[in-house]
N, C-alpha and C positions, 0 to 999 in steps of 0.2 A: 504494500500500500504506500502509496508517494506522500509525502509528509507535507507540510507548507514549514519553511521554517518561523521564525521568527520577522516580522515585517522591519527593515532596517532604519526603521525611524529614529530618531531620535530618542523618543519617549518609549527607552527600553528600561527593564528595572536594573541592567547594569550601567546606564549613563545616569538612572535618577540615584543611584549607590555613587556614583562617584561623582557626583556634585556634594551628597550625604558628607563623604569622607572630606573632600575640598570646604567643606564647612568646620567640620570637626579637625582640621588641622592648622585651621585659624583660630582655634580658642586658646584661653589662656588656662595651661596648667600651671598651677603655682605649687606644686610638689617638686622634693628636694628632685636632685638631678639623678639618683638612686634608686630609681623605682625598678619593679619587677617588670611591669607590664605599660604600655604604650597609652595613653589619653584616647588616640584611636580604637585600640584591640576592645578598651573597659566600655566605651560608646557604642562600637559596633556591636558587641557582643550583648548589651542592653537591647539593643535597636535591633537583632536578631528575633530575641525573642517575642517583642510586638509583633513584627514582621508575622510569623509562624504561629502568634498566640499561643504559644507553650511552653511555661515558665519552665520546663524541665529543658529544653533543649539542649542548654549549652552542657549539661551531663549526660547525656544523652549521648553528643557530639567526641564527648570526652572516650566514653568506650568505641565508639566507632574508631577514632585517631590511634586508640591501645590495638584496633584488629590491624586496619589496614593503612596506616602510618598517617592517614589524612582522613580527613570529616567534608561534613558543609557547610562547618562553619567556616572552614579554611577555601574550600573551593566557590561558596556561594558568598560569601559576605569578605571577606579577604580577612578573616580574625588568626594574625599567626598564631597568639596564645593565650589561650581562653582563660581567663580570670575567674575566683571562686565569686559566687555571688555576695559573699560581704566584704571583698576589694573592691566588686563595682558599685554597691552602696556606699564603701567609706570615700570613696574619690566621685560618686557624682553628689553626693551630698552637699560637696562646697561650690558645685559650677553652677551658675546664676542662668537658668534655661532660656534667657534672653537673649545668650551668645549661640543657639540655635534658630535665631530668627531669618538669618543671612539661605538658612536651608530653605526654608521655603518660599524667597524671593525668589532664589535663585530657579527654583522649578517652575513656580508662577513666570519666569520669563521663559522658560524652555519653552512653557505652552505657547506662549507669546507669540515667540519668536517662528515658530511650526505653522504659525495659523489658526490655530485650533482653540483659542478662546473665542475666536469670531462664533463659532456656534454656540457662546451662551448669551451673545449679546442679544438686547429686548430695549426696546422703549427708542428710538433714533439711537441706536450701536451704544446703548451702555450696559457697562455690566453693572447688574443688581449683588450689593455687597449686605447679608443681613448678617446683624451683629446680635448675640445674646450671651445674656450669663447665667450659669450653670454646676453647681456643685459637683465635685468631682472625688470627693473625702468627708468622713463624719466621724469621729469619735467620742467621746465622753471622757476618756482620760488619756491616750495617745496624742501627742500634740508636738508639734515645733517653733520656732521663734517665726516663724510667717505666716500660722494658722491663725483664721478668723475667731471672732468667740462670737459665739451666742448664749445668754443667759435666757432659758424659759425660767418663765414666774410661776413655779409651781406653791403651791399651799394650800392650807385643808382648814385655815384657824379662821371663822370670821367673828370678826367686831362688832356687835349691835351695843348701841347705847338705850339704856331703858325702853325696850318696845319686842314684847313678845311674838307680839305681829308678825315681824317680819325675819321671823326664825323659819327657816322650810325645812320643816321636820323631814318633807321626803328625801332628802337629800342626807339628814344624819342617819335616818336609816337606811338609808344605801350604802351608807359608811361612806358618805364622800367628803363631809366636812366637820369639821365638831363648831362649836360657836362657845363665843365669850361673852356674856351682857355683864353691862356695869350699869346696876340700878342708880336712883337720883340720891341713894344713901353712900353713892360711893365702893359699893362692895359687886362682887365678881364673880358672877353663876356660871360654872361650866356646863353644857349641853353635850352630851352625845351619846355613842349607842354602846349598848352589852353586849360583850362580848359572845358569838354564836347564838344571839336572839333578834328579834325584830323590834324592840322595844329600847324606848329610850330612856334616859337617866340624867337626872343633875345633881347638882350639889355646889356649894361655896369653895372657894376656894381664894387664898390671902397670900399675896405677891408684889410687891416692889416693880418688877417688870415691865409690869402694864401704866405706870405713872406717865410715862409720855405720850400715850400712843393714842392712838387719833379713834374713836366707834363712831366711824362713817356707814356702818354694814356692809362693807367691803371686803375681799380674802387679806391677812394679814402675810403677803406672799414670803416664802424661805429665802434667806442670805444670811451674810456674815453675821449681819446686824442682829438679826431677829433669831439666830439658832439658840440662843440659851432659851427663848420664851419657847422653841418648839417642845428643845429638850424638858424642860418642868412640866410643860401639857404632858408630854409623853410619859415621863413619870408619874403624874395623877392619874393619869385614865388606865396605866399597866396596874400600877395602885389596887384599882377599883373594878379588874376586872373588864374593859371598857375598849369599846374598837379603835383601833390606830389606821389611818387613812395612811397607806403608799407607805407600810412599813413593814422596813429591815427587808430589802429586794436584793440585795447584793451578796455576793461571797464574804466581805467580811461583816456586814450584819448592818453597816450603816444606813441609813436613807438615802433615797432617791439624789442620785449628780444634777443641778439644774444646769450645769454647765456645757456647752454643746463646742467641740473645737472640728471648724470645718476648713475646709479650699475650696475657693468658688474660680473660675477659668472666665475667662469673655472669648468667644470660638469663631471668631469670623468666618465667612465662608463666602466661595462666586458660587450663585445658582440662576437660574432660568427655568420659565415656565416650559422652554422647548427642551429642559434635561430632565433626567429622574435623577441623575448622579449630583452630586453638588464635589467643589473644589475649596478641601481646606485650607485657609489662611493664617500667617501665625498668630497664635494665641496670644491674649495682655492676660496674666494672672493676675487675681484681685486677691494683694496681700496688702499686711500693714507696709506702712513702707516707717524707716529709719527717722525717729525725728518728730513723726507726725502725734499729733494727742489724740487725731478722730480715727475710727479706724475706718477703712479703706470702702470703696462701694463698686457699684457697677457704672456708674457714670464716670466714676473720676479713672477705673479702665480703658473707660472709652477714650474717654479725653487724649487721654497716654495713648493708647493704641496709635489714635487719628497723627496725634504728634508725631510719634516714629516711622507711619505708614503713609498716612494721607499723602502727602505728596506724587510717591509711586501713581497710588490707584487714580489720583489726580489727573496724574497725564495720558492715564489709561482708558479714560471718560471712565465714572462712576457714581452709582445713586445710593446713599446708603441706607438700607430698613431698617427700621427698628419698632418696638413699642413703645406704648406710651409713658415709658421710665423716659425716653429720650425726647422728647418731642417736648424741649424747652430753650427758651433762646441760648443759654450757653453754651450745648450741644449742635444746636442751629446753627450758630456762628464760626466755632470749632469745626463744623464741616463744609462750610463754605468757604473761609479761611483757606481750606484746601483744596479748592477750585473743584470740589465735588457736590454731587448734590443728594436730596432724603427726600424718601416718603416714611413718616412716624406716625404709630398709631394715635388716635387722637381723643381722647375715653371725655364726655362732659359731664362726669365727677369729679376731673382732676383739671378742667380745662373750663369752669362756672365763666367766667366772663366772655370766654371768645362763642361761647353759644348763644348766652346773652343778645351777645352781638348779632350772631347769626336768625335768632330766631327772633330777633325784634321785627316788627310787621314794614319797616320801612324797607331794611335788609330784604327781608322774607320775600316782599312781593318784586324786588324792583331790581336785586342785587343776585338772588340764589335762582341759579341756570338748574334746567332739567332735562332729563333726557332717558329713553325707554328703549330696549330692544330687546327682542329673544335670539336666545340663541339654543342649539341642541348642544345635549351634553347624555354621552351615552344612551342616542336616542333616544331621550327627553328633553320636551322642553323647559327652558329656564328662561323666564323674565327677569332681566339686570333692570333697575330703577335706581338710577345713580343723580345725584345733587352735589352743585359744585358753586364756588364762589372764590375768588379771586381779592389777591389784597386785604385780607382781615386781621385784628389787630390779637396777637395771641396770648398777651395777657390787656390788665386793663394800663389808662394812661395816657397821654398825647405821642407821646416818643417810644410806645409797644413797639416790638420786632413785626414784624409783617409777615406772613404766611396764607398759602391760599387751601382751602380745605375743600374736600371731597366726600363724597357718601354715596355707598352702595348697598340697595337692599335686592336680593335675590329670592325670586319664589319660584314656587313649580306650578303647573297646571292648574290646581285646585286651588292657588292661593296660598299656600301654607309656606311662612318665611324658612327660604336654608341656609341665608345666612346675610347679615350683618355687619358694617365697619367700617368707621369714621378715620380721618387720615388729615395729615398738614404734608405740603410738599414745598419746595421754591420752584420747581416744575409751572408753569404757566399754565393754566389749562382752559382747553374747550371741548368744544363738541368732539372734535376731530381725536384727540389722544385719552378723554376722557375713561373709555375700557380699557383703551393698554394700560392705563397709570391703575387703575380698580387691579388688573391684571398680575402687574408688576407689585403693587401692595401685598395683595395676598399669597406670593411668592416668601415673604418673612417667614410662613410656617416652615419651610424648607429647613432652616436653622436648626429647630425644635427638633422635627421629624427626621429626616433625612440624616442631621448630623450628632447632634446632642443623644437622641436616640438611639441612633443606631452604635455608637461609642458606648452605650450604658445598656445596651439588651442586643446585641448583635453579634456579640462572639469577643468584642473590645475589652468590654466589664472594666470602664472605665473607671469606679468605684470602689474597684477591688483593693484593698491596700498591698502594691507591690515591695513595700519597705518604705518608712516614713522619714526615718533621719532627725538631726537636729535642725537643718535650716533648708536647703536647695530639695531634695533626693524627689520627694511628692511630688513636687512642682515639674519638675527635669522628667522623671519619669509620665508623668502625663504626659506630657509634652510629646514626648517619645512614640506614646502609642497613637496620638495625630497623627504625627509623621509617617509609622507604619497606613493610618489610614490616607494618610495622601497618595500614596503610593498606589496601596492598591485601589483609590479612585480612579489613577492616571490611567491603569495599565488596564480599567477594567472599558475607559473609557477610548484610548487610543491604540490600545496591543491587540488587536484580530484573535491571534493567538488564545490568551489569557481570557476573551472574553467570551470564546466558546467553552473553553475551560469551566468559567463562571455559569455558565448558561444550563452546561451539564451539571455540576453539581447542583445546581441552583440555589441553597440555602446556602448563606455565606459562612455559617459557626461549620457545615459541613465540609466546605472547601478548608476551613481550618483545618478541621479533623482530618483532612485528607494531606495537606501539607505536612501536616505533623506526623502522622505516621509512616508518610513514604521518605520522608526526611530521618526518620528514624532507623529507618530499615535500610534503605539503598544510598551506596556513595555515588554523586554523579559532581561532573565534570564542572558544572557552575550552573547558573540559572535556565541558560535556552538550553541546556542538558536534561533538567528536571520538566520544562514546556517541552520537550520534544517527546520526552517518556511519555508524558501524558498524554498527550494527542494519539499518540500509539493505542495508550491503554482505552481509553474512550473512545477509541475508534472514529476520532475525527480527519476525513483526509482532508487533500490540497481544495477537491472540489467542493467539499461544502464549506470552506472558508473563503475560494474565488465567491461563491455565489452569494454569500451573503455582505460580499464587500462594497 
């Protein structure tokens, strides 16, 4: 059977590896001059195992090298010497994954430069760039010097000031809260429930503790401050035989951590309503940064992002989506700044004046354009009922930023709305671009769906803790498994090869499965060695890859 081999494009996975390495051989190691193993071998052989999604690999690779003097990791990734997995934790823990950003320009121009972004461009030749942010780590007591915190307000104690009333018995006997009242004598009823009955209990109880504290009939929430008052509750009610809400859950016996330490990523990405693939761009990690007293958000990533990026996408023509976190003037102008431009979601909860505006009867009748059309969608019809207006002010004020807003309501035959969603753009609009822009709007889920998702249930498991470290390692390693999925976007969306590959397996955690255990089992010669086997094994020849080209 006649093979196709590998089409000689450019965008092979050994020129997008040796841009990877050309990346990684710019960064700065700052280890003595002593080392065992190369900054290259300890990155490649990380970036291995995203590639393959098989944290075992690189041992794997190890007994193959003891059979037959070489691996794949040696023939496919160019790793002379494979490092234990806690050398490439101790050494990528200090590298700052922003010195991997150069890797994914530098592929964003391969595409460039091939032609081959021209088919995501939309809207008069721009690419649509949507930006989100995303958790990508959670623990309760694992943490390093760049993880976010979240305090939940957990607690179970409320405060009423003389009024029985608004004691909700059903709720102490659910065991969900005990209560405090302080009569007009100054003295201090505990409420709550017995232990293994449904019946409730009080009694007096005389404490110091309670002299400052505010009976708003509010939960008097857990921290530093309030743990002694928890601790004495807990001791009267254990006392008395008496339910304890959310106690003693853990291995050494303490209460509930209100403490939550996370990483949250901002995931840029190119997508188009003519792709199903979408093209990752480098990530802005949302850490505290050095210095600062606030901690860190998702705008002030963006910010950052636009800063080290915009430029590029600038010259590239680009629109950037976002939600309605983004769709406020300092964002607005940070992306214009960059001679690009946005469509943000535009919610009027968050947005009271500029609807105001819109929906005042002068606006309304004289100023807000309209316009209707069906269209079929899987051989249904769907009515667009889109509303637009031009030049509105997006908060209140003489000297408000200016923005022009849009609206699309979509229904089906019978009426019945499917879907809803208000928008600001600096995009000029009329009649004429009115659905492209509705079009290109709703292109933002792609972010969510296509990338965020499929990174966190797709075979990625983005979430998974690969080794935490003290400062960089989370960060760096995420980062990492992007880059594996840039990759296999590229090759899934310009390698012939690779995407017949994809097509037979069809489930993508499966084609993992499948990398990984032929990788396991068979040494081959480098990558179009491994696409050749395979074509073989699936039986795909020359002609159904001519014919479908």
């Amino acid at each position: 059977m006649a093979i196709l081999f590998i089409d000689r494009s450019k965008l092979t996975f050994d020129n997008l590896l040796t841009h990877f390495k050309d990346n990684v051989s710019n960064m700065t190691d700052q280890r003595a001059a002593n080392i065992s193993y190369s900054l290259q071998d300890i990155c490649l052989s990380a970036f291995s195992m995203f590639y393959s999604q098989d944290p075992s690999f690189l041992s794997f690779q190890e007994r193959m090298k003891e059979r037959y003097n070489s691996c794949n990791a040696n023939t496919i990734f160019g790793i002379k010497d494979i490092p234990s997995d806690n050398q490439i934790r101790n050494v990528l823990d200090n590298i700052n994954p922003s010195q991997l950003d150069n890797g994914f320009d530098e592929v964003i121009d391969l595409i460039d430069n091939n032609g081959y972004l021209n088919g995501f461009r939309y809207l008069k030749d721009q690419l649509l760039i949507p930006i989100d942010g995303t958790n990508c780590y959670h623990s309760t007591n694992i943490h390093c010097n760049n993880c976010l915190i979240k305090t939940h307000k957990k607690g179970y104690i409320r405060l009423i000031s003389d009024d029985r009333l608004n004691v909700k018995e059903e709720l102490i006997k659910d065991g969900k809260e005990i209560v405090v009242i302080k009569d007009k004598g100054q003295r201090l009823k505990l409420i709550y429930k017995k232990r293994g009955t449904n019946l409730i209990d009080e009694r007096y109880i005389e404490s110091d503790l309670f002299l400052k504290l505010d009976f708003n009939g509010n939960i008097l929430y857990r921290n530093e401050e309030t743990e002694q008052i928890y601790r004495f509750i807990y001791d009267e009610i254990i006392t008395d035989k008496g339910h304890v809400p959310y106690r003693k859950n853990n291995k050494k016996g303490s209460d509930a951590n209100n403490i939550e330490y996370y990483h949250s990523i901002l995931t840029p990405i190119i997508a188009s309503p003519n792709q199903t693939q979408v093209i990752s761009l480098s990530p802005e990690h949302i850490t505290n940064v050095d210095g600062s007293e606030k901690q860190d958000c998702e705008r002030n990533a963006a910010k950052r992002w636009l800063e080290k990026h915009g430029d590029k996408y600038g010259q590239l023509k680009a629109t950037i989506l976002g939600d309605d976190l983004y769709c406020c003037e300092s964002i607005c102008n940070e992306v214009l700044d960059k001679k690009l431009h946005f469509i943000f979601v535009c919610k009027d909860s968050s947005h009271k004046s500029l609807y105001e505006f819109i929906n005042s009867p002068i606006i309304e009748s004289k100023l807000v354009q309209k316009k209707e059309e069906k269209i079929l969608i899987k051989k249904k019809e769907v009515t667009n009922i889109y509303r637009y207006v031009n030049n509105v002010p997006l908060t209140k004020g003489n000297n408000s930023f200016r923005v022009n807003w849009f609206e699309i309501t979509s229904i089906d035959s019978t009426g019945d709305q499917l879907f809803y969603g208000t928008y600001t753009t600096d995009h000029i609009i009329d009649n004429g671009n009115i659905a492209e822009l509705a079009t290109a709007a709703r292109c933002r889920w792609k972010v969510e769906n296509e990338n965020n998702n499929t990174l966190k249930t797709k075979g990625y498991n983005m979430e998974h803790s690969y080794g935490h470290g003290e400062q960089y390692l989370a960060m760096f390693l995420a980062t990492l498994n992007i880059i594996a999925f840039l990759f296999h976007s590229v090759l899934e969306l310009y390698d012939l090869a690779y995407q017949k590959i994809r097509q037979h397996v069809r489930v993508r955690a499966r084609l993992f499965d499948y990398i990984k255990y032929t990788l396991m089992q068979f040494l081959f010669k480098g990558w179009e060695d491994f696409i050749r086997y395979s074509l073989e094994l699936f039986r795909i020849n020359e002609a159904r890859l001519e014919n479908s080209a």
